[in-house]
C-alpha positions, 0 to 999 in steps of 0.5 A: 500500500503506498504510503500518503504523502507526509507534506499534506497535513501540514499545508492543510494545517498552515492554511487552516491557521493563515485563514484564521488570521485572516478572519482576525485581520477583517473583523478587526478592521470593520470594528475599528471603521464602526468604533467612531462617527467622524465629520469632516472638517474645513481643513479636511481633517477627521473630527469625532462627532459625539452624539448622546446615548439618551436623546429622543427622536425630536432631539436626534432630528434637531441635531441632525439639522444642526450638524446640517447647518454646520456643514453649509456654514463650513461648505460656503466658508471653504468656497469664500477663501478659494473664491476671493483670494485678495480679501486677505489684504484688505482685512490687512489694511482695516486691521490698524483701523478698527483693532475690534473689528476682529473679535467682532468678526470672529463671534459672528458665524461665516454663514452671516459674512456670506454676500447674497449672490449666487454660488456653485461649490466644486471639488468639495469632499461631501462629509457622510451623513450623520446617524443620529438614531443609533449611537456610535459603536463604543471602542473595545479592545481586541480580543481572541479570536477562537479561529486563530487559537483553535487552528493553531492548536490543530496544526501543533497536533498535526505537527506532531502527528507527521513528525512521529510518523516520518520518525517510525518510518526512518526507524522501519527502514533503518532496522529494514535495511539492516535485516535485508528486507524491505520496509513499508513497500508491501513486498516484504514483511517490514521488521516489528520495533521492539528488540532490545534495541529498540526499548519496545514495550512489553504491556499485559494488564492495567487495573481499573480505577479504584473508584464507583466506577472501576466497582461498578464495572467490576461487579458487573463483569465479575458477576455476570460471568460467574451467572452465566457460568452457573454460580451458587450464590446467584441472588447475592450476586444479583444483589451486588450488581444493583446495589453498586449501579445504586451506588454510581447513581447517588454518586452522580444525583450528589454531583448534580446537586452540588453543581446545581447549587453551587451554579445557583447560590454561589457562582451566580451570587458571586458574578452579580456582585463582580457586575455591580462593583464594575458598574460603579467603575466604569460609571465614574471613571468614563464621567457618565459616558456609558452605555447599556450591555445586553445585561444592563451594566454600563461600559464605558462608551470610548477611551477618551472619555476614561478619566483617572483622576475619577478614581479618587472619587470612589469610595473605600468598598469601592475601590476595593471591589474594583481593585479585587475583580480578578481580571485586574490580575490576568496573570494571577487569574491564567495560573489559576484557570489553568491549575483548573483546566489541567485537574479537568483534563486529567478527568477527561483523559481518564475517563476516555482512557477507559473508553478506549481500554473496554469498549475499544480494546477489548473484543466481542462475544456472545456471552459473558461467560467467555468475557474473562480469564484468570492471569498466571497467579490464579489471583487476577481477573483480566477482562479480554472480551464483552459484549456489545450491550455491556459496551453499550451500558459502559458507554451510555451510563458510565462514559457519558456521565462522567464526560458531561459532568466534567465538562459542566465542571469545567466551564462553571469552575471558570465561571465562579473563579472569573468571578472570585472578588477576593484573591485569596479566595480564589485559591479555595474556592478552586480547592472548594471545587475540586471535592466534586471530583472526589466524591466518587472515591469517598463513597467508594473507600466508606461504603463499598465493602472490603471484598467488594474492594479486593474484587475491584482490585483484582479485575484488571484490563487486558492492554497489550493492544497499547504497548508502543515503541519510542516515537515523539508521540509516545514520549511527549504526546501528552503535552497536548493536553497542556496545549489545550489547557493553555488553548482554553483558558487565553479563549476563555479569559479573553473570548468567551467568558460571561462574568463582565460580558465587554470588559475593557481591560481597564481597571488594572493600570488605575488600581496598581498603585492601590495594590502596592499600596494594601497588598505589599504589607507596607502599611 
């Protein structure tokens, strides 16, 4: 079979990424082109026009006709000084005459020095037309852009993918050339790594996890097979298998519920208040100049607005509560998102593990009584086969579950560290946090008897299926999980979280000084 072509991968991957940023360089652009109104001057400058968030129609008319006045004034003025060229001369002369006349002049609007005659304008810039119904789109600041992110994280894991693929296929043709034989060319059997040389694994059996999990799993294959084969002790067994899915199932009710509350009571407590204290912020420091998010906070409208010396004007809790919002601290808060992130996907890895281990690794029969068989010391049980309903149940009641929990967990641990109005508690709620993970081994080690243990202990997974040899995956594959950690928290922080929706990045250059000043231990 010939082999695919190694360069494709990659240049799918870097146009995936140069796409990305192309989208990025777009929006970026027709943001900023919306981010201001702009007039047009008589010197042909840009000049902002500020029009008010809270005008009426009958106000928002007026000023339109206004802005319409003040360009005609402009318009003739501009057409005056191109169409009388001399008349700087004789102001000159009547300058020492009547010294006033100046000021006199300059109070008064060009519109009231025009001559009643006829005039044609040429060659003018015609300024846009004024929106007066819709305020202007407040200036933000750039933020992540999930393309630019996800496509790079794609093309680092394909990066990889392709390395450790031309690395196994110079160590086949190395180790084919010095056997004699041909390798990877389907006209010969290319040698399998794994000799003393190579330092090839050599894999038989992995235990399940010592939780009400790995218990589940256990009882039912253990029981089961000892049902199919003609146990003695069938009701008791019977009894074991649903007192332990009994047991998975109120570990999971009290995760729900500890989730559900901690959603409703703590985090949601907890991002209310963060939203009110940066209200206050923004009110005072933009002097008013705010608008509404979809939310009803207030953002500040533009950066020219922002006043620092308004912040003298807060009071001591509210300083505080500005100065202690966590996104003032983005390297504080990144580390801890990330501690978090990583215990998330450490969950994640394991659970997908066992998928792979029981549902993708182990064959297919027809009867339990063929699903097991006993290692060499007689003392283990190691788990070969299943059928397909068991991997069914494996995959609808045990993977699912626990995937579904772990990624709510990871979204709402964000979501209530983000929103964390104290430094120090930001560390113990993340600590707070992570007893929902352990829930399924405290029932397991407090109410999951001693022989039911001994059970668990004992039944262990076939995996040499997953024994592989040296390569850049299997040495250093699992720092992917780390890239996707810092994947998701720089779009988490920057993207796609809720807590203060629109958020400036405005409150940490005005509150350093306060930090230094109560945080450092001076005073």
């Amino acid at each position: 079979m010939k082999a695919a072509n190694p360069y494709v991968l990659p240049l799918l991957c870097v146009l995936a990424m140069l796409s990305g940023h192309l989208v990025l360089a777009v929006e970026v652009g027709n943001s900023a082109d919306r981010h201001h109104g702009v007039a047009v001057g008589s010197s042909g400058d840009m000049h902002q026009v500020s029009i008010p968030h809270d005008t009426s129609p009958e106000e928002n008319l007026m000023e339109s006709s206004d802005l319409k006045d003040s360009r005609s004034s402009l318009m003739r003025s501009e057409h005056l000084d191109s169409q009388a060229p001399n008349t700087t001369g004789q102001a000159a002369n009547t300058t020492g005459q009547a010294p006033n006349a100046t000021a006199s002049v300059s109070n008064k609007s060009p519109a009231d020095n025009l001559p009643e005659r006829p005039w044609v304008v040429r060659n003018v810039a015609q300024p846009p037309a004024a929106t007066t119904s819709i305020p202007p789109a407040p200036a933000k600041n750039a933020k992540a852009h999930p393309l630019v992110a996800i496509s790079s994280i794609i093309l680092l894991a394909f990066t990889c993918y392709i390395s450790n693929y031309l690395y196994t296929r110079k160590q086949l043709a190395a180790e084919a050339a010095e056997a004699g034989a041909p390798a990877a060319t389907g006209e010969g059997t290319a040698p399998v790594l794994g000799d003393d040389e190579s330092d090839g694994e050599q894999l038989k059996v992995e235990p399940l996890p010592e939780d009400t999990y790995g218990m589940v799993i256990a009882a039912m294959v253990r029981d089961m097979q000892h049902l199919a084969s003609g146990s003695k002790h069938k009701n008791i067994r019977v009894a074991r298998i649903f007192s332990s899915w009994g047991l998975l199932l109120a570990n999971l009710i009290i995760q729900i519920l500890v989730l559900t509350y901690i959603t409703k009571f703590a985090a949601a407590r907890a991002v209310h208040n963060i939203r009110g204290a940066y209200d206050v912020f923004e009110v005072t420091l933009y002097d008013n100049h705010v608008y509404k998010t979809a939310n009803g906070w207030a953002r500040g409208s533009d950066d020219v607005f922002f006043k620092r010396d308004n912040f003298a004007k807060l009071s001591d809790d509210a300083k505080e509560n500005a100065c202690r919002i966590p996104f003032s601290q983005p390297g504080y808060l990144a580390i801890v998102l990330f501690v978090w992130t990583l215990l998330i996907l450490g969950d994640l890895r394991q659970t997908l593990l066992l998928f792979v281990r029981l549902v993708l690794g182990t064959g297919s029969t027809t009867t339990m009584a063929e699903s097991c068989t006993n290692a060499d010391d007689g003392d283990e049980m190691i788990i070969t086969k299943l059928t397909r309903p068991v991997k069914a149940v494996i995959s609808v009641f045990i993977i699912l579950p626990r995937l579904f929990i772990a990624g709510y967990l990871l979204w709402l641990g964000c979501r209530w560290l983000a929103a964390t109005n104290d430094f120090q508690s930001l560390i113990l709620n993340s600590v707070a946090l992570e007893f929902v993970l352990l829930t399924k081994e405290l029932l397991f080690n407090t109410l999951v008897s001693n022989r039911s243990q001994r059970d668990t202990r004992r039944m262990v997974v076939s995996v040499e299926q997953e024994a592989v040899n040296p390569s850049p995956w299997s040495f250093l594959g699992a720092f992917l999980w780390g890239i996707c950690a810092l994947g998701w928290v720089y779009l988490y922080m920057y993207d796609l979280q809720q807590v203060l929706p629109e958020y400036r990045w405005d409150v940490r250059d005005v509150c350093t000084q306060w930090i230094e000043d109560n945080f450092s231990g001076k005073n």
